[in-house]
C-alpha positions, -999 to +999 in steps of 0.1 A: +764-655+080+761-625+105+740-636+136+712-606+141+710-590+178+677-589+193+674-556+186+679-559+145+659-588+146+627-568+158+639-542+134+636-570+104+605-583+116+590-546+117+598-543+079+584-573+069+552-564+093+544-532+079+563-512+103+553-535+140+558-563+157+542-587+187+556-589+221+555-631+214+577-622+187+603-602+205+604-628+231+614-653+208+640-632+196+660-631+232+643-600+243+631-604+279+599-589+295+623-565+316+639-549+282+607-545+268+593-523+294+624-505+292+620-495+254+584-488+264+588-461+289+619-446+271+598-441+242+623-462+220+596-484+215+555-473+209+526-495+217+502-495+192+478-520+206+478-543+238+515-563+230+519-553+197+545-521+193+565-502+168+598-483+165+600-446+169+594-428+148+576-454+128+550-434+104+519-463+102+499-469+071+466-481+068+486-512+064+507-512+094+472-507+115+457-536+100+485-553+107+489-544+144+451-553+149+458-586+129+488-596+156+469-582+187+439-607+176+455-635+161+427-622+135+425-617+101+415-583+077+380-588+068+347-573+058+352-535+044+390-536+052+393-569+029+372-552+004+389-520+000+424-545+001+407-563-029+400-532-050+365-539-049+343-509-052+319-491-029+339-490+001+361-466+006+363-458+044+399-470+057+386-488+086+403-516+107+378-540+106+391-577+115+374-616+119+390-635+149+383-669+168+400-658+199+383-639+230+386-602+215+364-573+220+363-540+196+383-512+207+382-474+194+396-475+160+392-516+151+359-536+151+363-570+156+341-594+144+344-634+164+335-669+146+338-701+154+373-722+152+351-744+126+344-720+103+363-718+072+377-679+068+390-690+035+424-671+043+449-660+015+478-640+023+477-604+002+501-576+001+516-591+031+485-594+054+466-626+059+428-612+049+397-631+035+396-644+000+371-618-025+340-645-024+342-649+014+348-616+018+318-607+002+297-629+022+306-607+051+305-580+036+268-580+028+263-582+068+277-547+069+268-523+038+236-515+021+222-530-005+239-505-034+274-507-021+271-542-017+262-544-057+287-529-068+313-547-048+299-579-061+299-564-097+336-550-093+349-587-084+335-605-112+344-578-133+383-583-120+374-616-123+382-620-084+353-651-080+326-659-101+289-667-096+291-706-091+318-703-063+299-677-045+268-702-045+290-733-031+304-708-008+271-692+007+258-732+006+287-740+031+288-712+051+261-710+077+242-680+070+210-689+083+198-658+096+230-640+087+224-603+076+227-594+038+226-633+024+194-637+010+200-606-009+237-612-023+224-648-030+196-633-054+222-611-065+247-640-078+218-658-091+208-628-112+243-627-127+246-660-131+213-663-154+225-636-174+221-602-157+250-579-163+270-558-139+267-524-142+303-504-144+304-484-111+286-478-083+269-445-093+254-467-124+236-491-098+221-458-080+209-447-113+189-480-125+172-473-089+168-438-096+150-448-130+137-479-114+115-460-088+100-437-107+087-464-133+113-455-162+130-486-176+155-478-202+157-506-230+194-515-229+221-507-210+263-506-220+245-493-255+274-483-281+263-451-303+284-441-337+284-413-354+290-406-389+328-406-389+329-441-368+335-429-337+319-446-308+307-437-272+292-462-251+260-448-229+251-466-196+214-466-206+197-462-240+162-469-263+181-476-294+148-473-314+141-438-299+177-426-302+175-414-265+201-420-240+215-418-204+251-412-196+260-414-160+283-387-147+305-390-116+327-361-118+307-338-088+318-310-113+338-297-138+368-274-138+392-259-167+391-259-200+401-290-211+373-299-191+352-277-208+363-288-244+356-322-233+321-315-223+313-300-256+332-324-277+308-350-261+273-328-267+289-328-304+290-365-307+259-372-296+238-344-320+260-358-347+251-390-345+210-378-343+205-392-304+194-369-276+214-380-242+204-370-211+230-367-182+227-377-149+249-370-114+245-385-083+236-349-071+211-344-099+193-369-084+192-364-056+183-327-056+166-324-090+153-359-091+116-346-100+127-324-129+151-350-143+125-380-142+098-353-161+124-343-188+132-379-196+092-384-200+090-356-225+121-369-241+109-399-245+070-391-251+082-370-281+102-397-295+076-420-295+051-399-308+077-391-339+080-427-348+045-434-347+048-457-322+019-469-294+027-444-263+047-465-234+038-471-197+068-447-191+042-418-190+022-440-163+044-442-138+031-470-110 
């Protein structure tokens, strides 16, 4: 077997590291203190953070950074890093964002977060980075985001199946989150799914059911699946079955092309064929027409009941 030089062995530990490598490590490898600083000013080498370097030339990933802050703290990816690592949804920002029992401070570009050497981390090892496990991970993670993001990272993992509700109870009961930012509310979260209360698909669904929530509208059913009269079925994110009225959340911010175009009308076609009326909501709808929207939905909805025959709703009595 072919005995590596120092130099290939630093090479080999870079491509198993995402591209860099600790100054402990080189060390080991035969590579004195002396060589390093050579590599270093001759620009061979590239620090990346304090003793932890890579190759010129080396183009880092969001990855390789995580990595680098992972070998410069002796840490591990957490918090939003380990959620967007998990495929959890609502976070999207690429930051370096790492949980550490060693003496480490933030720095620009990674925010270091410092526990005690008692705690459990409940550390896995993922696409080559040591990172949080999903139900610890969102335990931190509801110190950090608001309340909708956090909702629909919770509903994203147990939809991936990622943890599930009794875990994430043991888990909270271990971890000491007495006065720790965002448990009470991802405990009454968990406790809400676990007596029955269903995630919601995305995180623009979640905003929605607040949108509706606020203004005193709440829709009979939700994940409601609609046929029409040649079998075809389209689910709706909100519905009053009895009143044929729907909601469909939209997050496409807008709509280009004609296929788009065809797909758009193909829908509105559905819907009158199966004899419901569906009203559409975006997150910028909302947000910029939220007034108009909520007072369509009354009249919809009003009209509907008045149809039927049935005893007018306290949708029209907003609180």
């Amino acid at each position: 077997m072919r005995t590596l030089s120092p130099e290939q062995r630093c090479e080999a530990a870079g491509d198993r590291q995402h591209g860099v490598f600790h100054r402990a490590q080189v060390l080991a490898f035969g590579v004195t203190r002396r060589m390093i600083d050579g590599r270093l000013s001759s620009g061979r080498w590239v620090r990346v953070l304090p003793g932890v370097y890579c190759l010129k030339g080396t183009r880092l990933t969001w990855h390789g950074m995580l990595m680098a802050a992972c070998l410069w703290a002796e840490g591990v990816v957490s918090h939003r890093s380990a959620s967007l690592l998990w495929g959890l949804e609502g976070v999207n920002d690429r930051l370096i964002e790492i949980t550490t029992t060693t003496r480490r401070e933030s720095v620009p570009g990674v925010l270091v977060h410092r526990v005690g050497a008692e705690e459990d981390l409940r550390i896995m090892r993922y696409q080559g980075l040591c990172v949080t496990d999903p139900t610890r991970t969102l335990i931190n993670l509801a110190g950090v985001v608001d309340d909708i993001t956090l909702q629909a990272a919770l509903d994203s993992a147990l939809r991936q199946r990622r943890t599930y509700p009794k875990l994430l109870l043991r888990c909270l009961d271990e971890t000491n989150t007495q006065g720790r930012k965002g448990a009470s509310l991802l405990r009454a979260l968990v406790v809400e799914r676990a007596t029955g209360g269903r995630p919601t698909d995305s995180p623009l669904e979640i905003e929605a059911e607040k949108f509706l929530s606020r203004n005193g509208i709440h829709p009979a059913e939700r994940q409601h699946w609609v046929s029409n009269s040649r079998g075809e079925r389209r689910r709706l994110d909100f519905a009053w079955p009895e009143l044929k009225i729907g909601i469909e959340v939209d997050s496409r911010r807008w709509h280009e092309g004609f296929s788009a175009m065809e797909a758009d009308v193909a829908r509105s076609n559905f819907y009158v064929d199966a004899g419901w009326q569906v009203l559409r909501l975006t997150r910028r709808g909302m947000r910029r027409e939220g007034a108009s929207l909520i007072a369509r939905l009354r009249r919809l909805l009003g009209q509907a009941e008045l149809e039927l025959g049935l005893r007018p709703s306290d949708l029209n009595n907003p609180q």
